[in-house]
Each structure stands twice: as C-alpha cells, then as structure tokens.
C-alpha positions in Angstrom: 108.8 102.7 107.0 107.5 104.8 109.8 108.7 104.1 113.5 106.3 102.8 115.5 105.0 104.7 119.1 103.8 102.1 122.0 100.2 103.3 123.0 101.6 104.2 126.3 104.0 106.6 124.8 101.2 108.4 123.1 100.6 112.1 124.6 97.9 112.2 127.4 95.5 114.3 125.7 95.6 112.0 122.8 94.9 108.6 124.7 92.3 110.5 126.5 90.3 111.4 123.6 90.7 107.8 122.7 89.6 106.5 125.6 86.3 108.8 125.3 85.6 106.3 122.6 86.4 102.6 123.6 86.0 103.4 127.1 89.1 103.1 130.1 91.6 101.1 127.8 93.3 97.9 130.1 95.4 96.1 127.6 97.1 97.5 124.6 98.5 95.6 122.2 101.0 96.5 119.5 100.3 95.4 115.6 103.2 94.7 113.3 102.7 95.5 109.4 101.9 98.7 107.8 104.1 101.2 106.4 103.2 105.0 107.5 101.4 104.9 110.7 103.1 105.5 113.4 101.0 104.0 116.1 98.8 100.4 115.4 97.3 98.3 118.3 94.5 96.5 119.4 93.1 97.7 122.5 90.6 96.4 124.9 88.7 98.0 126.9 87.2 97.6 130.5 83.8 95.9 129.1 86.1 93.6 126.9 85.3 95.3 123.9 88.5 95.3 121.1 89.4 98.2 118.9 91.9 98.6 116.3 93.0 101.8 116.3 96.1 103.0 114.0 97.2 107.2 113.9 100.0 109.5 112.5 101.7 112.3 113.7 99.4 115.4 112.1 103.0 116.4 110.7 103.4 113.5 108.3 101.2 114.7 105.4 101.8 111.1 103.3 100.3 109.1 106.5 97.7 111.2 107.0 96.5 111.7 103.3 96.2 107.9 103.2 94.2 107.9 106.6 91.9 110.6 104.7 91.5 108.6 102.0 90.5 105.5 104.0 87.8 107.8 105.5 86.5 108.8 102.4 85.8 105.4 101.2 85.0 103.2 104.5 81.4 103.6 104.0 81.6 102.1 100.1 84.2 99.1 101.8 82.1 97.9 104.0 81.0 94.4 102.5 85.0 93.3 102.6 86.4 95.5 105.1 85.6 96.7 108.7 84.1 99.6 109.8 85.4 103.0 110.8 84.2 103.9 114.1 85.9 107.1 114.7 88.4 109.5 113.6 90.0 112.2 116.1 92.7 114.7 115.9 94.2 116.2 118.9 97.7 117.1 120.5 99.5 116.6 117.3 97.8 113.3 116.4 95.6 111.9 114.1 94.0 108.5 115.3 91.4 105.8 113.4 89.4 103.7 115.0 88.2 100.5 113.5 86.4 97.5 114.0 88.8 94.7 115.3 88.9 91.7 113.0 88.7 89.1 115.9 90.8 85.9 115.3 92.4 87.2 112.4 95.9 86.6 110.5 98.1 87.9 107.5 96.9 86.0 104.2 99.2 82.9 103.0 99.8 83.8 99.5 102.0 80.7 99.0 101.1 77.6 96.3 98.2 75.5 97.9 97.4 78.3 100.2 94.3 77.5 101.3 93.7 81.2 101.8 93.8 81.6 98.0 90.6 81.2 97.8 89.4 83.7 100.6 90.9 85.7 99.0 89.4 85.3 95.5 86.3 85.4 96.9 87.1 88.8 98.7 88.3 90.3 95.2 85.3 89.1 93.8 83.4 90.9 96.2 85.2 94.0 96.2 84.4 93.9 92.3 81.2 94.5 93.0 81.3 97.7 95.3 79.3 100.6 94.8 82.0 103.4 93.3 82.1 106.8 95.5 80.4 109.8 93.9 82.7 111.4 91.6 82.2 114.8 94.0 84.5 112.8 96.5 87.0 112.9 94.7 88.6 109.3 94.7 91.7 109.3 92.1 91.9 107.8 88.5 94.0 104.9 88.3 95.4 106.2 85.1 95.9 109.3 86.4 98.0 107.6 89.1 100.2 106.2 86.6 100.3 109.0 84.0 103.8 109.7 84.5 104.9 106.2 83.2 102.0 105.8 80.3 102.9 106.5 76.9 100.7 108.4 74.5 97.4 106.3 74.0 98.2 104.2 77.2 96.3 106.2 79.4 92.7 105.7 77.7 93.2 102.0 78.6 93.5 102.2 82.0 90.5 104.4 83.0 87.8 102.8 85.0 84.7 102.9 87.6 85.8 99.8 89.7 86.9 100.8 93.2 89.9 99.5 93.4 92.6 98.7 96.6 95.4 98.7 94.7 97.4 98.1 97.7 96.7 93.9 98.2 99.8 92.5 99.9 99.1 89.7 102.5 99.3 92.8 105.6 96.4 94.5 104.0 94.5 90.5 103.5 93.4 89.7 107.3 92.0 86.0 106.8 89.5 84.5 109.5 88.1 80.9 109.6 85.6 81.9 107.0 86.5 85.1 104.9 89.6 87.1 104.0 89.2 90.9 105.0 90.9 93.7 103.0 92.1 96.4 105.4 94.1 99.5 104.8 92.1 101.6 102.0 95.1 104.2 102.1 95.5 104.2 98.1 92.2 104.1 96.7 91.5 104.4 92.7 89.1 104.5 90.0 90.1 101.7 86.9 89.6 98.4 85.7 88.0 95.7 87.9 90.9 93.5 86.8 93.7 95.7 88.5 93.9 94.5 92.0 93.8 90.9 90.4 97.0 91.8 88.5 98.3 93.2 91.6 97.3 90.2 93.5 98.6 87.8 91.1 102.4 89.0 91.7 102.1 89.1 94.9 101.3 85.7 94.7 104.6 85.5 92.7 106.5 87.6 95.4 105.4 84.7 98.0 107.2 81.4 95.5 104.2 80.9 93.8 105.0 79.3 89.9 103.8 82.2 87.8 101.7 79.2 86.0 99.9 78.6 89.5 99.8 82.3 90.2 97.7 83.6 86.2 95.8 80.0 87.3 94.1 81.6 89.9 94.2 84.6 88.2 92.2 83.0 85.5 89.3 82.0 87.8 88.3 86.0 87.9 86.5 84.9 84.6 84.5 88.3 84.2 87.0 90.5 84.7 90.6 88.7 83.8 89.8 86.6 81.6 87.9 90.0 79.4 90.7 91.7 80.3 92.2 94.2 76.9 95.1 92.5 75.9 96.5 96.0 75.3 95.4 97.2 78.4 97.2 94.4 80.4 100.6 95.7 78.3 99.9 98.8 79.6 99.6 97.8 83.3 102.8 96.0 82.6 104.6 98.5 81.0 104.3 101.4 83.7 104.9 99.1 86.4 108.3 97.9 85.2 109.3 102.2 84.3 108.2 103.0 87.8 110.3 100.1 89.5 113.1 100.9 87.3 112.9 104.6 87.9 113.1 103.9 91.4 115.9 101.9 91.7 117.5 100.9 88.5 117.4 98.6 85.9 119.6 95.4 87.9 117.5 96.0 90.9 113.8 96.1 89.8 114.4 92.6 87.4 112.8 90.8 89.7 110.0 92.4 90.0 109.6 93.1 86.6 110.1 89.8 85.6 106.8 89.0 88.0 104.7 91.8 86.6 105.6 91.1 82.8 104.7 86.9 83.9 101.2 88.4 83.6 101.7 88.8 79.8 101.6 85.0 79.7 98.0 84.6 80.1 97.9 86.1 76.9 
C-alpha cells in the first residue's frame, strides 16, 4: 500500500494548480481506502463546492498507469460512476479530480446487507455500458490472465463487456438510493459475468454463506445464470494459480476455497 501525503504537505505548485480548478480550497479532508495513490481527499472550496481529488507521485509508474486508465474510460462509466473533472500534472505530481459522491459510504457486503441490492442494480447497470473503441486500447481480460490459462482456456475468457474487475466494498460508494462504482484503475474487455464472480467472493470475504453469496449471484439471470460452465472453471482455475503463485499453497486456501465456492452454482 502506498503511504498517504496530507493535502497540506503537497508541494506548492501542485496545490496551486489545484486550486486553479476548485477554486481557494478551505477544508481538506483526508480519504481512507485505496491502494496506490498517494494523496485522496475531499476538498471544499470557498463557494462550498466538494471535490474528490486523488494523485501519485509521477515516479510511481503502477499508480499512475491505473490513474491513465481511469481517464481513458471515465467517459464510457459515467451512468455508475462520477465524473472526471480534471487531470493535471505538475511538480512531480499527477492529480484527478472527480465529482464528490456527497453522503456516501463503503458498501456492506455482509448477509442481509441491504446494500446488496445497490449493488446488483449497479452491476446490472454497468453490464450495459457502451465498450471503448478498440483504438483506445482497454486490455483483454484473458489477456490479463494468460499467464495462469491453460491451452484452450483463454478462448473462454474473451469478451466486449467493460468490466471493473476491481469490486471490493472501497471501490462500491453506496448513497441513500444507488451504489457508485469508483476507482476504474483496472479496466478489461470479457464476460459480462466477471465482475459478478468477483463480486460474489467478495461477498464471501465479508462472512457471507457461499449459498447466500451464488444466491445473489443467481439473480444476474442474463449473464450468470448463461454463464459457460467451462468458462466459470476457467475463471476459477487462474484465480486459485495466481493466489497460489503469490503466496503459496497454505496461504491462498482461503481464498481459493471462496473462488472455487462459485463452482457450486453449477
């Protein structure tokens, strides 16, 4: 995880440019989650206007590929997500600005969540998002995974669905009436029933029953439930070599166990 810089400890020139943007900034307030950027607040400025705003050092190449890539799609998001306002680069900093998700939370992916279905209805939503333009360059799921397919499992993983991939409860901001989903920082091309899947054991991850968790999986009825069998195994499969890889076979059990639980709609 990336350590975090305080707005005030931001260079001049950078909060300057900033502040060209939302306008003198009088409060500033820090925002937990998030793995790679190094700087995430909410800032208000002299009118009362609020502004997420999240940046990287211009030297951390992972952080700022995934703030590239949430450029590159914000305009096809927009239906589920908020909108980028700005995007500047200056004194060694690369800083977003986004719409601020007033009155928002982290999702409550827990059994009887009431956010459950926010959420389900955001998915759904996202499902139906116009793909970028192949000349944009947006990844292939499959390619993603190619290191951990076997020969013929890559075929089943291709796709046109625009795809999060990325859907754990800091990148589901839920309001009184809608879930959001924020943080397009690993974008892909595949199956519509992918960031179900990935939903679905994350549902696990918060104690849900694995019975309750492919239950709500099951209401995605035109994607999950036409889901290839063989496809699913595939997902599966590369999932538990890439955990395992990572950090052995003892250590990624449990959340192999979750991702093969998904077999058992099957």
């Amino acid at each position: 995880m990336t350590s975090r810089t305080e707005w005030h400890e931001l260079p001049r020139p950078v909060r300057a440019a900033v502040e060209e943007r939302t306008g003198p900034v009088t409060t500033a307030r820090a925002l937990t989650g998030g793995l790679n950027c190094a700087v995430a607040a909410a800032l208000t400025a002299a009118d009362g206007t609020v502004t997420f705003v999240k940046g990287t050092p211009v030297t951390n190449s992972t952080a700022r590929t995934g703030q590239r890539w949430e450029v590159v799609v914000n305009p096809y998001t927009l239906a589920v997500g908020p909108r980028l306002l700005w995007r500047v680069t200056v004194g060694g900093w690369e800083v977003l600005g986004f719409e601020y998700v007033e009155g928002a939370r982290h999702a409550d992916l827990s059994v009887g969540a009431g956010d459950l279905r926010l959420v389900a209805e955001a998915l759904g939503d996202a499902h139906g998002l116009r793909p970028p333009p192949p000349h944009l360059g947006v990844p292939s799921f499959a390619g993603r995974w190619a290191a951990f397919l076997e020969t013929g499992e890559l075929p089943l993983l291709h796709g046109r669905t625009l795809l999060h991939t990325d859907t754990h409860p800091h990148n589901l901001l839920v309001t009184a009436d809608r879930a959001h989903l924020v943080d397009w920082a690993m974008p892909a091309l595949g199956p519509a029933w992918v960031d179900v899947a990935n939903t679905a054991v994350r549902l696990m991850e918060a104690d849900c029953p694995p019975h309750d968790a492919l239950a709500w999986a099951a209401g995605f009825t035109a994607c999950w439930r036409t889901a290839s069998p063989a496809a699913l195994r595939a997902f599966v499969a590369a999932n538990c070599r890439a955990w395992t890889s990572r950090v052995g076979a003892i250590d990624a059990r449990p959340s192999n166990d979750r991702f093969a639980a998904l077999l058992g709609l099957l």
